[in-house]
C-alpha positions as CSV (number, residue, x, y, z in Angstrom):
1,X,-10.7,-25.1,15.3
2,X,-10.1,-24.2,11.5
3,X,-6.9,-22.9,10.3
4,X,-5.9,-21.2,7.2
5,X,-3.9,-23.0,5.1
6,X,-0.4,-21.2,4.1
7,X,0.4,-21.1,0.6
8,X,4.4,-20.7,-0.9
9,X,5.3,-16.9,-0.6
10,X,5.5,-15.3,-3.7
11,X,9.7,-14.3,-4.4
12,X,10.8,-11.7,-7.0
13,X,10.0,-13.6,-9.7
14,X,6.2,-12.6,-9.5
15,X,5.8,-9.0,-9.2
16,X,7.8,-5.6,-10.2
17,X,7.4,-2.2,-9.3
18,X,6.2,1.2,-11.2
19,X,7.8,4.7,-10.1
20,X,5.5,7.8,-9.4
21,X,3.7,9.5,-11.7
22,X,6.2,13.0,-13.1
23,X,4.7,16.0,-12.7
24,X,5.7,17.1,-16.1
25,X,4.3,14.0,-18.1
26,X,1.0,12.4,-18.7
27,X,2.8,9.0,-19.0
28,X,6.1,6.9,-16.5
29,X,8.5,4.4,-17.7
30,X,8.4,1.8,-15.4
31,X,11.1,1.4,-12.8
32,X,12.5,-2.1,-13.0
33,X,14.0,-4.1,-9.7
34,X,15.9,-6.8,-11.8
35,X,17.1,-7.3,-15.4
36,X,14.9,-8.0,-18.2
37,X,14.6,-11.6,-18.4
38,X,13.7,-11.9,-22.1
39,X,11.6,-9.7,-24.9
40,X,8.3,-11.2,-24.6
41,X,8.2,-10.6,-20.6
42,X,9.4,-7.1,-21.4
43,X,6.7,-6.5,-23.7
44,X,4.2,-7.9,-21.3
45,X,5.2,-5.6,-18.6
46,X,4.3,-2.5,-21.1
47,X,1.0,-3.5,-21.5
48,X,0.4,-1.1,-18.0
49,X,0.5,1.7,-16.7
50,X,0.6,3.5,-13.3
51,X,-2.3,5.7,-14.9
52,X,-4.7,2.5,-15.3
53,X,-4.6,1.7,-11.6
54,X,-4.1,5.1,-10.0
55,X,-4.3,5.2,-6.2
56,X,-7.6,6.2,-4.5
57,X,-6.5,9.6,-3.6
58,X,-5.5,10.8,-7.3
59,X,-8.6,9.6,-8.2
60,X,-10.4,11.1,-5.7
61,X,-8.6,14.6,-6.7
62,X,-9.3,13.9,-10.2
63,X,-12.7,13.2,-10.3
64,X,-15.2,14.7,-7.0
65,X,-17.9,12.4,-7.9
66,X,-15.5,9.2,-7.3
67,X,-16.7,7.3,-4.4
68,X,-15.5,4.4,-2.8
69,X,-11.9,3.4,-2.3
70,X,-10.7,2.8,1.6
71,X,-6.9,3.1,2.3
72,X,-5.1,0.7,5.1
73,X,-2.1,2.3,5.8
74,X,1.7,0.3,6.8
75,X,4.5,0.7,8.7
76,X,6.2,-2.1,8.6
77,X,9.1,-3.1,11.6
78,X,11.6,-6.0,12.2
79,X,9.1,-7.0,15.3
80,X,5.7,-4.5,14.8
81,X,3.7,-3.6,12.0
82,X,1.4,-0.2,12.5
83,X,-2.3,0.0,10.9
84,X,-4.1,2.6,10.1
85,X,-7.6,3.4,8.2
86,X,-8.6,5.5,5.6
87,X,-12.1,5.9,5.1
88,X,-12.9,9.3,2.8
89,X,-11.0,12.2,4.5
90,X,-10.9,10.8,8.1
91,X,-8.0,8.8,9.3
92,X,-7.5,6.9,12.3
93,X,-4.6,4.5,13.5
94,X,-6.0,1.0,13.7
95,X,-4.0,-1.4,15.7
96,X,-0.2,-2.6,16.4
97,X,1.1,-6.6,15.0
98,X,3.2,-8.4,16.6
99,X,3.5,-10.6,13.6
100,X,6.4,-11.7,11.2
101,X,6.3,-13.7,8.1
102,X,2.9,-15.1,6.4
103,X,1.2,-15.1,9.1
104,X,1.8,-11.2,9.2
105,X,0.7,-10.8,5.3
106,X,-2.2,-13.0,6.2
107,X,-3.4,-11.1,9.2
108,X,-3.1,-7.9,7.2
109,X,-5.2,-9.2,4.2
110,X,-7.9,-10.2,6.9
111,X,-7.9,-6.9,8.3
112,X,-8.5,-5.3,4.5
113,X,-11.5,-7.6,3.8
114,X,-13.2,-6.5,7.4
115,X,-12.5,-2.9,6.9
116,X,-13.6,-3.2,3.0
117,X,-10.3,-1.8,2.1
118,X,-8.9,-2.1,-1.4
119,X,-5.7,-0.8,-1.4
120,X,-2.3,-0.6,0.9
121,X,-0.2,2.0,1.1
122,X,2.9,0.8,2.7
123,X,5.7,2.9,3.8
124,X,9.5,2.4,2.5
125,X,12.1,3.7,4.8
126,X,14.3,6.4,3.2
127,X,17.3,8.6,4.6
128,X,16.9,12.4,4.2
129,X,18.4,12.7,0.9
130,X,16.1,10.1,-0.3
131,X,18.2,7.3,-0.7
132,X,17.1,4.3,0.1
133,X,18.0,2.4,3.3
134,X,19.2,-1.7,4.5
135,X,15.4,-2.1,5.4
136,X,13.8,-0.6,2.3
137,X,14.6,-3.7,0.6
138,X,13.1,-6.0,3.1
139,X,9.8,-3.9,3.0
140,X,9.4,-3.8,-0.7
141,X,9.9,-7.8,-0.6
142,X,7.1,-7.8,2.3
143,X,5.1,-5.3,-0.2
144,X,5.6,-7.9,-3.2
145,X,4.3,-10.7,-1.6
146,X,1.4,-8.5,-0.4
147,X,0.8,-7.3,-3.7
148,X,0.4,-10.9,-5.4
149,X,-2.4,-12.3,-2.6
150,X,-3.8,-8.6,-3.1
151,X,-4.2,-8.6,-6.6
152,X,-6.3,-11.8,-6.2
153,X,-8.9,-9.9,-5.0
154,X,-8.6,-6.5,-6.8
155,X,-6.8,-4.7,-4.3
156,X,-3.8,-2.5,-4.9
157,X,-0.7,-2.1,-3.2
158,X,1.5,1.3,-3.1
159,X,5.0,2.3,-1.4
160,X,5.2,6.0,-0.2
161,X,8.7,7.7,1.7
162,X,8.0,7.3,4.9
163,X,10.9,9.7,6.1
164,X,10.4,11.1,9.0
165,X,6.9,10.2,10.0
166,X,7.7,7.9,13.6
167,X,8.9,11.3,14.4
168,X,6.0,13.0,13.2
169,X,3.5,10.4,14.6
170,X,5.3,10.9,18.4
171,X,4.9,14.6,18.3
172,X,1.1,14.3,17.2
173,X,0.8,11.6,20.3
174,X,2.0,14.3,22.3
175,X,0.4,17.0,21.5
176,X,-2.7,14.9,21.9
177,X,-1.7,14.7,25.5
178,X,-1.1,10.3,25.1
179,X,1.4,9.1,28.1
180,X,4.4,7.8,27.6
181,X,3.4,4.0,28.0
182,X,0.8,4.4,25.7
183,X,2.8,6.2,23.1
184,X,5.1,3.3,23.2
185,X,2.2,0.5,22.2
186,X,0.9,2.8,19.9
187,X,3.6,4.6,17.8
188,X,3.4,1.9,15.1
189,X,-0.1,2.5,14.5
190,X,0.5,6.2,14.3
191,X,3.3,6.3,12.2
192,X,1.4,4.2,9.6
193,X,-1.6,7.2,10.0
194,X,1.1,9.6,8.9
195,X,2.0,7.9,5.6
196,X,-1.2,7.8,5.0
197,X,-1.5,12.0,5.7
198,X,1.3,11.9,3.7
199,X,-0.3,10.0,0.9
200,X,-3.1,12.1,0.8
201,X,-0.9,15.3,1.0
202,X,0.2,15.2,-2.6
203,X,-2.8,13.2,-3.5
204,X,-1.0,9.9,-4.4
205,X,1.5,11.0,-6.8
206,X,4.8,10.4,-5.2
207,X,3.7,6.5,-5.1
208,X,4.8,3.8,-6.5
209,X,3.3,1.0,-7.7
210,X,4.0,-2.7,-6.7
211,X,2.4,-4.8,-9.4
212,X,2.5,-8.7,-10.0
213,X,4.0,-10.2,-13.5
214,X,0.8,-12.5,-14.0
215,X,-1.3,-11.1,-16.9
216,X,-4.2,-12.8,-15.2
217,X,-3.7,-10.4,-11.8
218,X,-3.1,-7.8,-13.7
219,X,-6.5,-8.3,-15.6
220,X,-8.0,-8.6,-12.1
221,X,-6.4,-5.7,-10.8
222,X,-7.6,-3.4,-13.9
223,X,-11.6,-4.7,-13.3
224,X,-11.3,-3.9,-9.5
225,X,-13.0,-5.7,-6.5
226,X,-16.6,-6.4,-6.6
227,X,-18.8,-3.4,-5.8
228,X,-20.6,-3.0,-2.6
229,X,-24.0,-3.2,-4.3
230,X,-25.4,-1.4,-1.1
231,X,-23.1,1.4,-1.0
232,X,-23.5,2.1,-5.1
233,X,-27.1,1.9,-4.8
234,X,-27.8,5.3,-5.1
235,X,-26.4,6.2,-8.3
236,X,-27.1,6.1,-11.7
């Protein structure tokens, strides 16, 4: 039976994050997570903006003709992961993974490709003033590594405050009349639909950004995955 190989993780070293876009400025310093290491990185990291790779739903809001662009939606856990999908304006959870590690990033890049996604958009745990929490640093290190494999292929990744939304994911499973054990195997999954609602609530802009160093995955990141010649074939 063939494997897939496991590669080194990616560490801090390799990617950096960008804040949301204000709602009072066309253009967003970027919001470092260390100290600049030197001038020439710092002026490397300029050379991008959050406005060159917006997320599908600002684009989306900005431009009705936009097509294309399906969302896979996070929760991340100590032991579960949610998924959920995002294809145009209907959202669905996906599936529960009971995965850690690489082989949980790997898994997760596998579900993309068979989806067709081309972006994550990963929840970050935050209390209710905002403030970040002990996990939200384990999740944007997950989201890091995710973002380096991603960018390989074209594919974005985004954080969005998840505050709030396993609470708001177990009242939609009741209301949608779900028993109790099957709340329980699927919360996961549903919380990660709900930061994707979320996401598409303010249409992207509370996001944030989780971009690698390399100039070469930036480059990659800026042209985009290959088209789906099929689904383009009607246009101009």
């Amino acid at each position: 039976m063939c494997t897939q190989q496991l590669l080194p993780l990616p560490t801090y070293k390799h990617f950096f994050f960008l804040s949301p876009i204000p709602k009072t400025s066309s253009f967003h310093k970027l919001n470092y997570t260390q100290n600049e290491e030197n001038s020439y990185t710092n002026k490397r990291i300029k050379a991008i903006s959050l406005e060159e790779l917006p997320p599908n739903a600002l684009r989306r809001n900005t431009d009705p003709k936009w097509r294309g662009g399906f969302s896979l939606g996070l929760d991340l856990g100590l032991a579960r992961t949610g998924l959920a999908l995002s294809k145009g304006f209907t959202i669905r959870p996906l599936t529960v993974l009971e995965l850690r590690g690489q082989k949980l990033e790997v898994k997760i890049l596998s579900i993309a490709e068979h989806e067709e996604a081309d972006e994550f958009i990963i929840g970050i745990p935050k209390s209710s003033d905002g403030k970040e929490t002990p996990q939200s640093n384990k999740v944007r290190s997950v989201a890091g590594r995710l973002a380096v494999q991603a960018a390989e292929r074209g594919w974005r990744v985004y954080l969005q405050d998840e505050h709030g939304t396993t609470t708001e994911a177990l009242d939609r499973m009741i209301r949608l009349g779900l028993s109790k054990s099957s709340r329980q195997g699927k919360l996961d999954a549903y919380a990660a639909m709900m930061v994707l609602e979320r996401y598409f609530s303010t249409s992207g802009r509370d996001t944030e950004l989780v971009l690698p160093k390399s100039s070469e995955l930036q480059g990659k990141l800026r042209r985009g995955p290959p088209k789906d010649l099929d689904f383009y074939s009607d246009e101009d």
